[in-house]
C-alpha positions in Angstrom: 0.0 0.0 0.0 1.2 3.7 -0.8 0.8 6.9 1.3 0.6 10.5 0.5 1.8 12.9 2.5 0.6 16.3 1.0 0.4 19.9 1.2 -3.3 21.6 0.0 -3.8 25.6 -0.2 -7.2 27.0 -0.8 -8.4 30.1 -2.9 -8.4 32.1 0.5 -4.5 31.2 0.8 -4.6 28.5 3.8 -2.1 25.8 4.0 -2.7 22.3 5.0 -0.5 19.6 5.1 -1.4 15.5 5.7 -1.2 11.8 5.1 -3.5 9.3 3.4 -3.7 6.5 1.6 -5.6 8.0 -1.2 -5.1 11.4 -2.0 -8.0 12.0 -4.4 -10.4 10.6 -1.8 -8.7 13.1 1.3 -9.0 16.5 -1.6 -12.1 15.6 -1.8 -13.0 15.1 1.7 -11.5 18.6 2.2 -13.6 20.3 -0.7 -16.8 18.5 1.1 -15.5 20.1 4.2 -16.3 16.3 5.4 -13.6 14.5 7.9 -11.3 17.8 8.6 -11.9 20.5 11.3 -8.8 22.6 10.3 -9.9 23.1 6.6 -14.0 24.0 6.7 -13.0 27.4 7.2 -11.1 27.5 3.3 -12.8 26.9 -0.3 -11.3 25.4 -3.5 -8.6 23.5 -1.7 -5.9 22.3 -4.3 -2.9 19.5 -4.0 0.2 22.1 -4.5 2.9 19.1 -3.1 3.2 15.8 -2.6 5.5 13.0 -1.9 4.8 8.9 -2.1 5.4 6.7 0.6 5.9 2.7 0.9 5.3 2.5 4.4 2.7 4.5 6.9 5.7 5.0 9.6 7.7 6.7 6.2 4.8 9.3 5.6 4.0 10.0 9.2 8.0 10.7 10.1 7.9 13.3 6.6 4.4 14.5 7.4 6.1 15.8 11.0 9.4 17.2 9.3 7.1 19.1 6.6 4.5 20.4 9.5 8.3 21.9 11.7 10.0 24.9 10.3 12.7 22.6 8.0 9.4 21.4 6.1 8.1 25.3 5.7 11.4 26.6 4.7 11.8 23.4 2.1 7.9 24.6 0.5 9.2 28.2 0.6 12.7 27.3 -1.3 10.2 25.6 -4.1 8.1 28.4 -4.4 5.3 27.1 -2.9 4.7 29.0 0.7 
């Protein structure tokens, strides 16, 4: 099995980053404000970033480094923060 870890950003300009195991599925979720507190409050949320994973413990160790201050300054060297 394969997991996601991703980083969204809505037409308001909020960031979100997460994990899954399908990441159509989760964008979804968030556009259907279903599943996720943290992103009701944005609309039109797009997949700007993502990375694949073989294993959940992978994703969850990246999903932590991307969520601390290395992971922001490593979006904001690619343009995308």
């Amino acid at each position: 099995m394969k997991y996601y870890v991703y980083v969204i950003k809505s037409s308001e300009g909020y960031y979100y980053t997460g994990m899954t195991e399908d990441l159509d599925r989760r964008l979804s979720e968030h556009n259907n404000k279903t599943k996720s507190f943290w992103t009701k409050r944005g609309e039109n949320w797009e997949v700007i970033y993502f990375e694949e994973f073989d294993s959940k413990t992978e994703a969850s160790k990246r999903e932590r480094w991307m969520k601390s201050g290395h992971g922001k300054k490593f979006l904001r060297e690619k343009g995308l923060k």
